[in-house]
C-alpha positions in Angstrom: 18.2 -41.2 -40.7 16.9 -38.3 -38.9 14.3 -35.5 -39.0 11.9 -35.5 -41.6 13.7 -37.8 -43.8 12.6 -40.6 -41.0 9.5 -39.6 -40.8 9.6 -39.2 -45.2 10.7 -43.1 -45.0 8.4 -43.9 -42.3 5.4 -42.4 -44.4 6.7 -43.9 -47.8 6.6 -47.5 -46.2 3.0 -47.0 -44.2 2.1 -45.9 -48.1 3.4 -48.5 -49.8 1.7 -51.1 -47.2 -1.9 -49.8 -48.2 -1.1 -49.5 -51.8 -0.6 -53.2 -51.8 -3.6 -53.6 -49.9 -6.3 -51.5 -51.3 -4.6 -51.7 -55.0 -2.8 -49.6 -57.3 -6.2 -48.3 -59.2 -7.8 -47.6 -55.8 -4.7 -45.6 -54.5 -3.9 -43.9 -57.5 -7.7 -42.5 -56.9 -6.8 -41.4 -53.7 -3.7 -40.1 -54.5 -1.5 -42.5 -52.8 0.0 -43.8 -55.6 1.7 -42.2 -58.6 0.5 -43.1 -62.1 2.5 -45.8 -64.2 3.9 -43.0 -66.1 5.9 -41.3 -63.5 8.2 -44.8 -63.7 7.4 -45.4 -60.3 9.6 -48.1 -58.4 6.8 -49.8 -57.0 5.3 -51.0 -59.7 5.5 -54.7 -60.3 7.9 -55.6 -63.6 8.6 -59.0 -65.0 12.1 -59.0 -66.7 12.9 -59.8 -70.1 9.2 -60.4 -70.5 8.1 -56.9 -69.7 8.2 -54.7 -73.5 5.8 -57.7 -74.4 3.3 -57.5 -71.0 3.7 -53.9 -71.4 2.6 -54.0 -75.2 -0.3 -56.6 -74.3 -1.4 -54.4 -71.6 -1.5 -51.2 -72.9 -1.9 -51.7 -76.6 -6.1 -50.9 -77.3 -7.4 -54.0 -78.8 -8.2 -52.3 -82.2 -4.8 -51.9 -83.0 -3.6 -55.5 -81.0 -3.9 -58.1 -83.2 -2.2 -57.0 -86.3 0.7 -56.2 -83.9 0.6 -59.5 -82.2 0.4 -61.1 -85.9 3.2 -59.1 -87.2 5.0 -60.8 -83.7 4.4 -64.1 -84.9 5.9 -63.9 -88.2 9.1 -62.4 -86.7 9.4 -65.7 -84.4 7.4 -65.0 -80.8 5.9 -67.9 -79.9 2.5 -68.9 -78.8 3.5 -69.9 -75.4 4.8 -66.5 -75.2 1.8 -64.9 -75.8 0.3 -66.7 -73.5 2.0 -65.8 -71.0 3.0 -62.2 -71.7 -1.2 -61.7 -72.1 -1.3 -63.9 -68.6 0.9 -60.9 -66.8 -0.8 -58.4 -68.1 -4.1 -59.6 -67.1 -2.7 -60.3 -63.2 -1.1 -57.0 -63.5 -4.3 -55.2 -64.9 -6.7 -56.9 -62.2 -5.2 -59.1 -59.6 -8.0 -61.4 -59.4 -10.5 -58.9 -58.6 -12.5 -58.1 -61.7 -15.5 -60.6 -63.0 -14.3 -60.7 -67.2 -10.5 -59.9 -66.9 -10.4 -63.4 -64.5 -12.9 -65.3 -66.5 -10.1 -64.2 -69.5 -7.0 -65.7 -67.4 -8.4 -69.0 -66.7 -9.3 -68.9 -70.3 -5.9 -68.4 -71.6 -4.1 -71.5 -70.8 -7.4 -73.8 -72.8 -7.0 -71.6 -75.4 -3.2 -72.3 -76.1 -3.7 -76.3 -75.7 -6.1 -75.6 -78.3 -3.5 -74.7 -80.8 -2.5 -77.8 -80.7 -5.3 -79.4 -82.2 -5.4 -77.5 -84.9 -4.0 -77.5 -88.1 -0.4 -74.7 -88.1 -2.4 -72.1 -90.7 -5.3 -72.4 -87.9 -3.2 -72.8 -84.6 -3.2 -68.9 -83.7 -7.0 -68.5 -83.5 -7.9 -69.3 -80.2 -5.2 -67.2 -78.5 -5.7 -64.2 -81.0 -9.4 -64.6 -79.7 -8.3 -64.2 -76.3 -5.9 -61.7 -76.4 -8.5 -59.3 -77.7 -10.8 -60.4 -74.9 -7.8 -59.5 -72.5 -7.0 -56.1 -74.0 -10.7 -54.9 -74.4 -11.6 -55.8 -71.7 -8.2 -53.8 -70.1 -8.8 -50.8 -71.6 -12.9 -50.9 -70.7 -11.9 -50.8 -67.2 -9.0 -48.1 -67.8 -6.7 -50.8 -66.3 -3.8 -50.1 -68.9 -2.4 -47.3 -67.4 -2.9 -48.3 -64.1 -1.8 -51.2 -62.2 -3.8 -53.3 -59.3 -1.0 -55.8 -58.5 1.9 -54.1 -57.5 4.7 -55.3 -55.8 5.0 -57.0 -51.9 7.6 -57.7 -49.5 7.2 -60.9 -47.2 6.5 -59.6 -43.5 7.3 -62.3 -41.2 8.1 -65.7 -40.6 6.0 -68.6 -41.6 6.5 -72.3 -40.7 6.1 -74.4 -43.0 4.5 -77.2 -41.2 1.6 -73.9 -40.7 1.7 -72.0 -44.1 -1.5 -73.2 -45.5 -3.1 -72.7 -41.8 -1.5 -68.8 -40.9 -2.7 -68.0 -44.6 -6.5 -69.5 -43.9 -6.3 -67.5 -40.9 -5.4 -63.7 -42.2 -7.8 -64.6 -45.2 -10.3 -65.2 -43.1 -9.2 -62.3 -40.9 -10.0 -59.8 -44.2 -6.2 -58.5 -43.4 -5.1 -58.1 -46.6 -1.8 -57.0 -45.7 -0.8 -60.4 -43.7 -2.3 -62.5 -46.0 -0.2 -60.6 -49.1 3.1 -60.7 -46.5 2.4 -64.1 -45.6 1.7 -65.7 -48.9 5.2 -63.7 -50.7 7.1 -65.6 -47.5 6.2 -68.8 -48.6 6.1 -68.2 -52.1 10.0 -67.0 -51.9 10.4 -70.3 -50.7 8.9 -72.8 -52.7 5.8 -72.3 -55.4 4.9 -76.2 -54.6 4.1 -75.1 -51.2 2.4 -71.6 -52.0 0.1 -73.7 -53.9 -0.2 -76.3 -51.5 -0.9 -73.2 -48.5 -3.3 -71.4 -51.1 -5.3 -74.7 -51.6 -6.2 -74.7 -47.6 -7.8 -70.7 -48.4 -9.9 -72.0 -51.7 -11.4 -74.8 -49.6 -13.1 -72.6 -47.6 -15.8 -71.6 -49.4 -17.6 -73.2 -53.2 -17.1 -71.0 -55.8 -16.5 -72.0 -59.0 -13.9 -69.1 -60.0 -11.6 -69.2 -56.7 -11.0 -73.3 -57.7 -10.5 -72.6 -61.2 -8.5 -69.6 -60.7 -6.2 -71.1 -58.4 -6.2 -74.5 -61.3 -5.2 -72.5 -64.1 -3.3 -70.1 -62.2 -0.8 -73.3 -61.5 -1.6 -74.3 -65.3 -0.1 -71.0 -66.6 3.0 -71.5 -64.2 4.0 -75.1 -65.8 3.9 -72.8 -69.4 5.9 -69.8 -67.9 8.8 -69.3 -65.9 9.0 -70.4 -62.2 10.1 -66.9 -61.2 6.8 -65.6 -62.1 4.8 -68.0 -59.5 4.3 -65.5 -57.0 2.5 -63.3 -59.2 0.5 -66.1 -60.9 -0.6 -67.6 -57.6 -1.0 -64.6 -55.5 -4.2 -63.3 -57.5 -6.2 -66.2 -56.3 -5.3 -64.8 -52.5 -6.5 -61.6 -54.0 -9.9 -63.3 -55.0 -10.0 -64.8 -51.9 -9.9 -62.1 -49.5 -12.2 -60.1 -52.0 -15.0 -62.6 -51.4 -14.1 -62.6 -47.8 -14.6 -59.0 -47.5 -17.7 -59.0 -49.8 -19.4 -61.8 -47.2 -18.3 -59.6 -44.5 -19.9 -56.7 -45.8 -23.0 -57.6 -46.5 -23.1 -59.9 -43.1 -23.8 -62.9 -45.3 -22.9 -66.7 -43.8 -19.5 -68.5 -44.7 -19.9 -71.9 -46.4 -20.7 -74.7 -44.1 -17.9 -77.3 -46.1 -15.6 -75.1 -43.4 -16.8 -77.3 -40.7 -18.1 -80.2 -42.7 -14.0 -80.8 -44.0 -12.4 -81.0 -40.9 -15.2 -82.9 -39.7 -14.5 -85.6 -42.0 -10.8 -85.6 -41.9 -11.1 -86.5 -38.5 -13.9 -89.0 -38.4 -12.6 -91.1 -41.7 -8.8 -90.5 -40.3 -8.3 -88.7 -43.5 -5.9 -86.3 -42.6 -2.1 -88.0 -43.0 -2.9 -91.3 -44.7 -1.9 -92.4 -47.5 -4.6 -92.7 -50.1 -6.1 -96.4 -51.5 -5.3 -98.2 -54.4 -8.7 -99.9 -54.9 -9.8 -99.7 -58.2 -13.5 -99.1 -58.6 -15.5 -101.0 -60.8 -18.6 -99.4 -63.3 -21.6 -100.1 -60.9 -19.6 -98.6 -58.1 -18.2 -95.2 -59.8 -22.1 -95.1 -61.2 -23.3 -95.1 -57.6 -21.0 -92.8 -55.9 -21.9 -90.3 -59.2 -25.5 -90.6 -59.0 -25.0 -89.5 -55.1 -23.1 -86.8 -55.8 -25.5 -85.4 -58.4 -28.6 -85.6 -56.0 -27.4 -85.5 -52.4 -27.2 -82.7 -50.5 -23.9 -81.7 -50.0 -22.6 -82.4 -46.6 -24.1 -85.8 -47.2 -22.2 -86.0 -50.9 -18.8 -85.1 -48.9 -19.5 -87.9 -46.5 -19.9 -89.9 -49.1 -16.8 -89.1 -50.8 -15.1 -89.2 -47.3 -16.2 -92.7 -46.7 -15.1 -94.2 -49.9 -11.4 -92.8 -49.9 -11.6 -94.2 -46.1 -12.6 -97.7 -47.8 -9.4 -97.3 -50.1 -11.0 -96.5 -52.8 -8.4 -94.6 -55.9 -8.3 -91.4 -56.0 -8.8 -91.2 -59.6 -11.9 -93.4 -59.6 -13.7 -90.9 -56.6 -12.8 -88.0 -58.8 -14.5 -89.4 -62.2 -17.3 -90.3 -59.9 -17.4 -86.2 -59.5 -16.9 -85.5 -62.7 -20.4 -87.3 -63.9 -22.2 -86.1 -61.5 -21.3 -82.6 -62.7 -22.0 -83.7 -66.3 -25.5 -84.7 -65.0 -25.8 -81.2 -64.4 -25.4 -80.7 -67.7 -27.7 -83.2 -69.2 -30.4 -82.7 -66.6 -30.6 -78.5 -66.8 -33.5 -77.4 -68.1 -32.2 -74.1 -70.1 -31.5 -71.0 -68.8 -35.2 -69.2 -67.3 -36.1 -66.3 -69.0 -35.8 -64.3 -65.8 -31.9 -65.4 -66.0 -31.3 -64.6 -69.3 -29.8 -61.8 -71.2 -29.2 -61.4 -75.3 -26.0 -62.9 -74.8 -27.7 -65.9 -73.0 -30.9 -66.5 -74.3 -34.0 -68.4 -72.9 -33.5 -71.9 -73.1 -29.6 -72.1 -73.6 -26.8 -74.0 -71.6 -24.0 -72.3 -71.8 -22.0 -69.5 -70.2 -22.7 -69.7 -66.6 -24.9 -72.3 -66.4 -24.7 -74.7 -63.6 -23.7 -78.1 -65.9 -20.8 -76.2 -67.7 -20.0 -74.5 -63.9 -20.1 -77.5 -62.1 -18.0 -79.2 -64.8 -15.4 -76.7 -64.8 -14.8 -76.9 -61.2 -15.3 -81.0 -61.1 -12.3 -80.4 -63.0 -10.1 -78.1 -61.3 -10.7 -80.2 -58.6 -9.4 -83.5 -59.7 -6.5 -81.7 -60.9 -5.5 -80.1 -58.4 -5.8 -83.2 -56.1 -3.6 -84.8 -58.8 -0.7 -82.5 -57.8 -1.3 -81.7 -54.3 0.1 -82.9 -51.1 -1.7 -86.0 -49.4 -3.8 -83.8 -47.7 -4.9 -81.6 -49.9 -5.4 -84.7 -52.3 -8.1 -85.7 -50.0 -9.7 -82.4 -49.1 -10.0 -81.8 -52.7 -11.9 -84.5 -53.6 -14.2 -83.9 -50.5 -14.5 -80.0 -51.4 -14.9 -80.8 -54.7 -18.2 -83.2 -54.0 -19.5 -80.8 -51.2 -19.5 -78.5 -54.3 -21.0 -80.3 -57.3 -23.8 -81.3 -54.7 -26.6 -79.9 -53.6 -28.0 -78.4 -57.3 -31.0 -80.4 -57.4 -33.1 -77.4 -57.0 -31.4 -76.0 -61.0 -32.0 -79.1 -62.5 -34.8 -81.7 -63.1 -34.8 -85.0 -62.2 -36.0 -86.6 -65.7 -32.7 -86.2 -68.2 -32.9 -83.6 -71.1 -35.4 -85.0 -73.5 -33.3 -86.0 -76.6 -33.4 -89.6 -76.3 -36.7 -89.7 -78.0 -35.2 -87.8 -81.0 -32.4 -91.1 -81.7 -34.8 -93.6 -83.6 -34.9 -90.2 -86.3 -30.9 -90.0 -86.6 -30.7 -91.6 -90.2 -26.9 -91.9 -91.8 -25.3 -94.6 -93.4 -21.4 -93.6 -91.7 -19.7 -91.1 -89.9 -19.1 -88.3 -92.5 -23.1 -87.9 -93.2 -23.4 -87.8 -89.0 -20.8 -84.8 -88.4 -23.2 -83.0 -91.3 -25.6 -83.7 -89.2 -24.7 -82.5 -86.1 -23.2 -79.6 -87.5 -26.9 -78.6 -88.6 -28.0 -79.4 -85.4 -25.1 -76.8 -83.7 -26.0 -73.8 -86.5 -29.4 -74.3 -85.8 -29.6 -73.9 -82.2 -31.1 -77.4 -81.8 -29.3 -78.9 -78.5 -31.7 -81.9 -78.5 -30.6 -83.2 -82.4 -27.2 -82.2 -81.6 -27.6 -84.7 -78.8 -29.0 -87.3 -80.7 -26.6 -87.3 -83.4 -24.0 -87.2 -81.0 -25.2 -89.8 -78.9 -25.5 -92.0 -82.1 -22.1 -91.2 -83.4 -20.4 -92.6 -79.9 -23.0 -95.8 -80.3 -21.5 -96.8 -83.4 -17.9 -96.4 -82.4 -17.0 -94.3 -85.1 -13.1 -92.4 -84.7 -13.9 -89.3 -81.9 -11.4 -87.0 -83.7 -13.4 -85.7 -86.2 -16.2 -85.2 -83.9 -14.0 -83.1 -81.9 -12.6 -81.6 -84.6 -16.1 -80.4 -85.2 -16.9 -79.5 -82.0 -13.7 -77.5 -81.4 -14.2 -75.1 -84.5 -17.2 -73.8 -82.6 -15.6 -73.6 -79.0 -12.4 -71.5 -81.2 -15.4 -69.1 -83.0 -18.0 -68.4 -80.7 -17.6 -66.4 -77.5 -19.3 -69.0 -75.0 -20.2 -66.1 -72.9 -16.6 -66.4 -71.6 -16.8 -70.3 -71.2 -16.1 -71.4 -74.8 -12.3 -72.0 -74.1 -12.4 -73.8 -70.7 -15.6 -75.7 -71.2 -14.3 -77.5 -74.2 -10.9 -78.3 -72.8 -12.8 -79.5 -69.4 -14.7 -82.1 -71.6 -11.6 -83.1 -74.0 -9.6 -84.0 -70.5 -13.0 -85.6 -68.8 -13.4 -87.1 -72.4 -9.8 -89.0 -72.0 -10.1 -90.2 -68.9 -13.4 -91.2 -68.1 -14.0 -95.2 -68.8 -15.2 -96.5 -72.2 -18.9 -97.4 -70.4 -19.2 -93.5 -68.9 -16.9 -91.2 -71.5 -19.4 -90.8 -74.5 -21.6 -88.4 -72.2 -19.2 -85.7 -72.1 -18.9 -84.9 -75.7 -22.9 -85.7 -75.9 -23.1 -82.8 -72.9 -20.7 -80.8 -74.9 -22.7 -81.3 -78.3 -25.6 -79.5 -76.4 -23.6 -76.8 -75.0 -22.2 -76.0 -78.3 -25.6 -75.7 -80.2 -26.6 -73.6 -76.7 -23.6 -71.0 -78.0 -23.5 -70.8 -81.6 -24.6 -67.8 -83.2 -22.3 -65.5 -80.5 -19.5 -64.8 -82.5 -16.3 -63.9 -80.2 -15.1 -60.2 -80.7 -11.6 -60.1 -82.8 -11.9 -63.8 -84.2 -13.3 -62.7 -87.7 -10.3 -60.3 -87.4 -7.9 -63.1 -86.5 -9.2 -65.4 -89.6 -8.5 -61.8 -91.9 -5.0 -61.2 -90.5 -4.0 -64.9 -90.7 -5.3 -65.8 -94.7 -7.9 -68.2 -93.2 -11.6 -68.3 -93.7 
């Protein structure tokens, strides 16, 4: 290679490092990158798969669902949808765009909520989404251009280091050693990429990088392993967005950076295995109650010291998860100088700190459920350092529907799903509440309720939270012990008469196209 073809090679690899850096939308604007329809080489292509991401992507969302329906009959299956519309969406926006990741982490709820449903009925929730994903695709003129593209790995990385060398460049804001190092590992194992990208979404407490990086690993379990990369790599995306965004405007790093390996270290956290001590009610109750109204270095410590006294891993993490729910029965509604038409005076959902708290409470305890021993623990400790602290969105006296039980009159369970059903159409959270709340007292069979509840999470639009928030409280729901677990779906029952009356885009579409009213 000599002459100007060297230097032609040189320049061609020096422009194909920044296109993976700035993006394939931002390059294309600055005329570093051709446009998808010069069949560039460099842009990022997933196999068999790709006439369906391609479709999903570029397809406007008028003209998507009738297509995807007609897919159906001929055999595609859900799962596939999924995750051809999952592609698409990390193709579209690598992580970086507020709705389009807010529509990722919402496909995986939506599919497991086909299966709830009955088979005329099982298509809604992911039609729903789809057309989230596409409008919101073509809105940012993402489906002819690409901001994932693809990314070689640049240098060795130890193992024993991975999650540490990828902290570092996130950190760093170098977006191209972060990318090279994160494609090294993830050539070598996805367990470990996840593992490694865990140590980078510790660093700071926001709810989006922990439930990005959750569903992100969710949506790999439904698709193929070769596609992990791609999957996992736009949470390093979001993560060195943020980064740079602190940077820029000179703003402070989270403090749980210094509080976590503070801990590790004083409660010899770091390598141990983790107890076997099964909690009983007062104690989960206590360590919840902290969580929900300490500050949130003292919350971690208290986490901290409770693994260190062997207590399960499982008990510290439902512990979490009330506290966050506490969130949700304690918020006051949304402040009028919060709210928008979408989000109203008054309501709960969206992103409201209960139903944000929640969702990450969750990620959280999964991910320590499938982590390696150290990330079990510093997931747990993240995850209280970041449901803490919220005192100041809340009040300390519970959401007032207790007063309205004494007027919940029904002789069984049929007349009480009427009710709460009124409740939900009419925007009343605190009979919604009630009803709810007396439903669970008389022990009556929880399927139906959530049958109820999930028509509403599959119709309305949530302000983006329908999917996830429902499926965080049906997983809370099933774990949580019979003295604790009837406050989720009571904190659900309010969220849901908080969003009714938002119809999601394309679902009155989906019900047409699918023979079901």
């Amino acid at each position: 290679m000599q002459g100007s073809s060297r230097r032609e090679f040189l320049a061609d690899v020096g422009r194909g490092m920044l296109v993976a850096s700035l993006g394939a939308a931002a390059a294309i604007e600055l005329g570093l990158a051709p446009a998808l329809g010069d069949e560039s080489p460099t842009r990022l292509t997933f196999g068999e798969l790709e006439p369906l991401v391609s479709l999903l992507q570029e397809t406007p969302p008028d003209k998507l669902l009738p297509i995807v329906v007609q897919k159906l009959a001929a055999g595609t299956d859900l799962k596939t949808l999924v995750t051809g519309a999952a592609l698409a969406n990390v193709r579209a926006f690598g992580g970086q765009d507020y709705t389009g990741y807010h529509t990722f982490m919402a496909l995986v709820p939506a599919y497991q909520m086909t299966r709830e449903l009955p088979t005329q009925r099982q298509a809604l929730p992911v039609l729903k989404v789809l057309y989230r994903n596409s409008s919101r695709i073509h809105e940012q003129s993402a489906h002819d251009h690409d901001v994932l593209v693809p990314v070689e790995a640049t240098e060795t990385v130890p193992a024993e280091r991975s999650g540490e060398l990828l902290r570092e460049a996130v950190r760093a804001t170098d977006w191209q050693q972060a990318e090279g190092r994160f494609a090294t590992v993830a050539a070598r194992s996805h367990d470990e990429a996840f593992n490694a990208l865990q140590t980078a979404v510790q660093d700071e407490v926001d709810v989006h990088r922990v439930v990005l990086s959750w569903r992100a690993w969710e949506m790999l379990r439904l698709s193929d392993e070769a596609f992990a990369h791609a999957l996992l790599r736009q949470s390093v995306r979001y993560c060195l967005h943020t980064e740079q965004a602190i940077r820029d405007r000179k703003g402070k790093t989270s403090e749980v950076r210094d509080v976590l390996p503070r801990l590790l270290d004083q409660y010899r956290l770091e390598n141990g295995p983790l107890g076997e001590r099964r909690a009983d009610d007062e104690e989960v109750e206590r360590l919840a109650r902290t969580v929900f109204s300490a500050s949130r270095a003292d919350a971690a410590e208290a986490v901290a010291a409770a693994l260190a006294e062997r207590m399960h891993p499982e008990d510290v993490a439902e512990a979490m998860s009330l506290a966050a729910n506490l969130l949700v029965l304690h918020d006051p509604g949304r402040l009028p100088k919060y709210s928008s038409p979408q989000k109203p005076p008054g309501c709960v959902h969206g992103d409201s700190v209960g139903v944000h708290a929640s969702d990450a409470a969750n990620a959280w305890r999964n991910i320590q459920r499938v982590s390696n021993p150290r990330n079990q623990v510093a997931s747990l400790i993240v995850g209280a350092f970041h449901t803490a602290g919220q005192m100041n969105w809340v009040r300390e006296e519970p959401f007032p529907y207790a007063a309205g039980l004494e007027d919940v009159r029904a002789d069984g369970g049929e007349q009480l799903l009427g009710l709460a059903e009124e409740a939900i159409r009419a925007n009343d959270q605190a009979r919604a509440c009630a009803v709810v709340d007396t439903y669970g007292q008389r022990q009556l069979p929880t399927r139906p309720l959530l049958d109820l509840l999930l028509k509403y999470a599959v119709s309305e639009d949530g302000a983006l939270h329908a999917e996830k928030y429902y499926r965080t409280v049906s997983e809370e729901f099933a774990r949580t012990r019979p003295a604790f677990r009837w406050r989720q779906l009571v904190a659900l029952a309010r969220v849901t008469a908080s969003e009714y009356g938002f119809p999601a885009p394309g679902y009155q579409q989906a019900c047409e196209l699918l023979g079901v009213s």
